[in-house]
N, C-alpha and C positions, 0 to 999 in steps of 0.2 A: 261077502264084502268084508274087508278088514277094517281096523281100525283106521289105518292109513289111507285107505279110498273112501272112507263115509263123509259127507259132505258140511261144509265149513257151516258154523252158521254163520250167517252175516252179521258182519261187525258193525258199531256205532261208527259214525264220523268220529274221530278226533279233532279236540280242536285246536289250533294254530299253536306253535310253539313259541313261545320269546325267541331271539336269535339267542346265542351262547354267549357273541362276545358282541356285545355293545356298542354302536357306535360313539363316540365322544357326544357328551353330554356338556354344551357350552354355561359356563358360570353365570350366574347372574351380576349385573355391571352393579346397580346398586338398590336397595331395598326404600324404593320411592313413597308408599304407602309408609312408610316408618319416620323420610324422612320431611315428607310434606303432607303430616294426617291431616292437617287442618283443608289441607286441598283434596284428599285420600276423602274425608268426611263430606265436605261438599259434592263431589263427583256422587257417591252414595244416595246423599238428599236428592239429587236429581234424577238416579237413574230409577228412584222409592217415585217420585211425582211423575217422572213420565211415564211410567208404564200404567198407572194408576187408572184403574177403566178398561183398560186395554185386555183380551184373552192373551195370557200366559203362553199357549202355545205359537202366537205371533209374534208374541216380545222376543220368547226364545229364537224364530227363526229368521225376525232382522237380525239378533246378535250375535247368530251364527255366519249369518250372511256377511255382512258387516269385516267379521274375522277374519273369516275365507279369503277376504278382498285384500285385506291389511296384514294379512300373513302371521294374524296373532295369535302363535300358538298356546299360548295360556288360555287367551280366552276362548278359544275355539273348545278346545279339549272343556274346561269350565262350562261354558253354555250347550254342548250337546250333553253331558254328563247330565247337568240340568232337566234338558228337553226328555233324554230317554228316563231320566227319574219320574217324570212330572205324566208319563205314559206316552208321549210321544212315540210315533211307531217310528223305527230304525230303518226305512225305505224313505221316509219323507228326510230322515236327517245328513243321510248320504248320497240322497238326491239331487241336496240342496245347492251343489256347485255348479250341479249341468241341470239347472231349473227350466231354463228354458227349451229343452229337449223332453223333459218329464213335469211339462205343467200339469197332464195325469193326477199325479200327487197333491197336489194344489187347491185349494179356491181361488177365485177369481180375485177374491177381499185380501189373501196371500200373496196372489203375485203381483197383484198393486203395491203391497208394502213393498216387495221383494224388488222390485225395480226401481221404487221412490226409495229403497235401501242403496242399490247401487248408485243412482245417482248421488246420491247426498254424498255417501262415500267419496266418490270419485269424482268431484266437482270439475277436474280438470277436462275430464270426456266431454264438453259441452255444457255446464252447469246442469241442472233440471229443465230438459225440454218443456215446452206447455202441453205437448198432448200428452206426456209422463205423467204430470202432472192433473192434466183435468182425466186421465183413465182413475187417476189414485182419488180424483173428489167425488167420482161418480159410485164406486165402492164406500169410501167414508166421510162423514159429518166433517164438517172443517174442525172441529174441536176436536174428533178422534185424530185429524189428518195432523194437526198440529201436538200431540198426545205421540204419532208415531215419529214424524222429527224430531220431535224431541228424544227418545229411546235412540234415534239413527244417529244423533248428536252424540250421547249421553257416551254408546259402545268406540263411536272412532273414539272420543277420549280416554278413553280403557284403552282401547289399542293402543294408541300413541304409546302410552305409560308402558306396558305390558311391553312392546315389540322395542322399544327404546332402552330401557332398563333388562331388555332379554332376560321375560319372568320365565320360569322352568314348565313347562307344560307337565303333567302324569300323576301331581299328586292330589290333586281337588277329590274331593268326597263330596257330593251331595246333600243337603238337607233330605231328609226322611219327607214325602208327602203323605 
Protein backbone atom coordinates (compact mmCIF):
# COMPACT_ATOMS: atom_id res chain seq x y z
CA UNK A 1 0.00 0.00 0.00
CA UNK A 2 1.30 3.54 -0.65
CA UNK A 3 1.13 6.37 0.77
CA UNK A 4 -1.62 7.55 -1.65
CA UNK A 5 -4.06 4.44 -0.98
CA UNK A 6 -3.69 4.39 3.04
CA UNK A 7 -6.80 5.41 4.53
CA UNK A 8 -8.01 8.92 5.50
CA UNK A 9 -8.47 9.42 9.07
CA UNK A 10 -11.68 10.74 9.77
CA UNK A 11 -12.05 14.34 10.00
CA UNK A 12 -13.72 16.51 12.72
CA UNK A 13 -17.12 18.19 11.77
CA UNK A 14 -16.24 21.67 10.95
CA UNK A 15 -18.25 24.21 11.98
CA UNK A 16 -20.42 26.59 9.95
CA UNK A 17 -18.71 29.37 8.38
CA UNK A 18 -20.01 33.20 8.59
CA UNK A 19 -21.02 33.91 5.00
CA UNK A 20 -18.12 36.19 3.31
CA UNK A 21 -20.32 38.92 2.31
CA UNK A 22 -22.98 40.12 4.58
CA UNK A 23 -26.02 40.78 4.28
CA UNK A 24 -27.12 44.69 4.94
CA UNK A 25 -27.12 45.26 8.55
CA UNK A 26 -30.18 47.75 9.07
CA UNK A 27 -29.28 51.05 11.28
CA UNK A 28 -30.63 51.58 14.41
CA UNK A 29 -33.72 54.38 14.14
CA UNK A 30 -32.89 55.87 17.56
CA UNK A 31 -31.15 55.02 20.86
CA UNK A 32 -34.35 54.93 23.18
CA UNK A 33 -32.69 53.58 26.38
CA UNK A 34 -30.48 56.87 26.17
CA UNK A 35 -33.25 58.87 25.31
CA UNK A 36 -36.01 57.88 27.67
CA UNK A 37 -33.79 56.21 30.77
CA UNK A 38 -36.09 57.37 33.11
CA UNK A 39 -38.53 54.95 31.30
CA UNK A 40 -35.41 52.59 30.20
CA UNK A 41 -35.00 52.46 34.26
CA UNK A 42 -38.66 51.74 35.15
CA UNK A 43 -39.09 48.83 32.49
CA UNK A 44 -35.75 47.40 34.50
CA UNK A 45 -37.52 47.73 38.01
CA UNK A 46 -40.06 45.75 36.62
CA UNK A 47 -38.74 43.15 34.77
CA UNK A 48 -35.95 42.86 38.55
CA UNK A 49 -40.01 42.34 40.42
CA UNK A 50 -41.45 40.19 38.03
CA UNK A 51 -39.36 37.63 37.81
CA UNK A 52 -38.61 37.51 41.37
CA UNK A 53 -39.49 33.92 42.66
CA UNK A 54 -39.81 32.69 39.50
CA UNK A 55 -36.91 29.77 38.04
CA UNK A 56 -34.57 31.66 35.77
CA UNK A 57 -34.91 28.89 33.26
CA UNK A 58 -38.93 29.90 32.79
CA UNK A 59 -38.27 33.75 32.87
CA UNK A 60 -35.84 32.95 30.11
CA UNK A 61 -38.20 30.96 28.10
CA UNK A 62 -41.36 33.38 28.20
CA UNK A 63 -38.73 35.98 26.93
CA UNK A 64 -37.73 33.91 24.35
CA UNK A 65 -41.09 33.12 23.49
CA UNK A 66 -42.46 36.36 23.72
CA UNK A 67 -39.53 37.42 20.96
CA UNK A 68 -40.04 34.74 18.69
CA UNK A 69 -43.78 36.14 18.55
CA UNK A 70 -42.82 39.91 18.23
CA UNK A 71 -39.94 39.47 15.93
CA UNK A 72 -37.43 41.07 18.42
CA UNK A 73 -34.39 40.34 17.29
CA UNK A 74 -32.36 41.87 19.91
CA UNK A 75 -34.11 40.47 22.35
CA UNK A 76 -34.30 37.21 21.03
CA UNK A 77 -30.43 36.80 20.38
CA UNK A 78 -30.15 38.61 24.24
CA UNK A 79 -32.48 36.16 26.16
CA UNK A 80 -31.21 32.84 24.58
CA UNK A 81 -27.49 34.02 24.89
CA UNK A 82 -28.88 34.32 28.34
CA UNK A 83 -30.72 30.94 28.58
CA UNK A 84 -27.63 28.85 27.08
CA UNK A 85 -25.29 30.96 29.73
CA UNK A 86 -27.40 30.13 32.61
CA UNK A 87 -26.99 26.15 31.43
CA UNK A 88 -30.05 25.88 29.53
CA UNK A 89 -29.72 22.99 27.08
CA UNK A 90 -29.67 24.21 23.18
CA UNK A 91 -32.56 21.52 22.06
CA UNK A 92 -34.98 23.21 24.54
CA UNK A 93 -33.98 26.83 23.27
CA UNK A 94 -34.54 25.96 19.54
CA UNK A 95 -37.39 24.06 20.20
CA UNK A 96 -38.91 26.77 21.55
CA UNK A 97 -40.74 28.11 18.18
CA UNK A 98 -42.34 24.68 17.27
CA UNK A 99 -43.19 23.96 21.18
CA UNK A 100 -46.10 22.52 20.57
CA UNK A 101 -44.74 19.68 18.20
CA UNK A 102 -41.86 19.01 20.93
CA UNK A 103 -43.67 19.45 24.10
CA UNK A 104 -40.94 16.43 24.86
CA UNK A 105 -38.73 19.23 25.95
CA UNK A 106 -41.11 20.72 28.20
CA UNK A 107 -42.88 20.46 31.69
CA UNK A 108 -46.05 20.63 31.93
CA UNK A 109 -45.48 24.11 34.45
CA UNK A 110 -43.48 25.25 30.88
CA UNK A 111 -45.96 24.99 28.53
CA UNK A 112 -48.51 26.55 30.87
CA UNK A 113 -46.20 29.66 30.76
CA UNK A 114 -45.55 29.07 27.13
CA UNK A 115 -49.07 29.34 25.95
CA UNK A 116 -50.33 32.03 28.78
CA UNK A 117 -46.95 33.66 26.90
CA UNK A 118 -48.68 33.49 23.59
CA UNK A 119 -51.68 34.67 24.64
CA UNK A 120 -50.84 37.63 26.49
CA UNK A 121 -48.56 38.47 23.54
CA UNK A 122 -51.05 38.15 21.09
CA UNK A 123 -54.14 39.54 22.68
CA UNK A 124 -55.58 39.92 19.46
CA UNK A 125 -56.00 35.93 18.72
CA UNK A 126 -58.96 35.78 21.05
CA UNK A 127 -57.67 37.54 24.34
CA UNK A 128 -56.63 34.74 27.02
CA UNK A 129 -59.20 31.79 26.62
CA UNK A 130 -60.50 30.45 30.25
CA UNK A 131 -59.39 26.94 29.71
CA UNK A 132 -55.63 28.89 28.77
CA UNK A 133 -56.05 30.11 31.52
CA UNK A 134 -57.33 27.69 34.31
CA UNK A 135 -54.57 24.85 32.40
CA UNK A 136 -51.88 27.82 33.66
CA UNK A 137 -53.72 27.90 37.47
CA UNK A 138 -53.74 24.49 37.78
CA UNK A 139 -49.75 24.35 37.16
CA UNK A 140 -49.25 27.66 39.38
CA UNK A 141 -50.18 29.57 42.56
CA UNK A 142 -52.21 32.75 41.48
CA UNK A 143 -49.26 34.81 43.02
CA UNK A 144 -46.64 32.84 40.65
CA UNK A 145 -49.50 33.03 37.79
CA UNK A 146 -49.62 36.80 38.37
CA UNK A 147 -45.38 36.87 38.93
CA UNK A 148 -45.48 35.29 35.19
CA UNK A 149 -47.74 38.09 33.55
CA UNK A 150 -46.16 40.21 34.83
CA UNK A 151 -42.47 38.96 32.97
CA UNK A 152 -44.96 38.36 29.66
CA UNK A 153 -46.00 42.10 30.32
CA UNK A 154 -42.47 43.29 31.20
CA UNK A 155 -40.66 41.48 27.55
CA UNK A 156 -43.61 42.77 24.89
CA UNK A 157 -42.46 46.06 26.36
CA UNK A 158 -38.79 45.36 25.61
CA UNK A 159 -39.96 44.27 22.38
CA UNK A 160 -42.01 47.16 21.47
CA UNK A 161 -38.74 49.29 22.18
CA UNK A 162 -36.22 47.01 20.73
CA UNK A 163 -38.40 46.14 17.26
CA UNK A 164 -39.47 49.96 17.04
CA UNK A 165 -36.20 51.62 17.44
CA UNK A 166 -34.63 48.38 15.16
CA UNK A 167 -32.08 47.49 18.21
CA UNK A 168 -29.10 45.57 16.36
CA UNK A 169 -29.16 41.97 17.43
CA UNK A 170 -25.28 40.03 17.52
CA UNK A 171 -23.60 42.01 20.06
CA UNK A 172 -24.94 41.19 23.75
CA UNK A 173 -22.35 39.26 25.87
CA UNK A 174 -23.73 37.50 28.75
CA UNK A 175 -23.09 38.01 32.46
CA UNK A 176 -20.72 35.11 33.66
CA UNK A 177 -22.91 32.73 36.00
Amino acid sequence: MTIIDAPQAPQAPQAPQAPQALLHQHTQRFDWMALAPDVFKALLRLDTAAKRGLPESLTNLIKIRASQINHCAFCLDMHSKDALAAGEAIERVIQLSAWSESKHFYTAKEIAAIELTEAVTVLTDGFVPDELYARAAKEFAEAELAQIVSVIVAINAFNRFGVTSRMTPGRYTPAVH
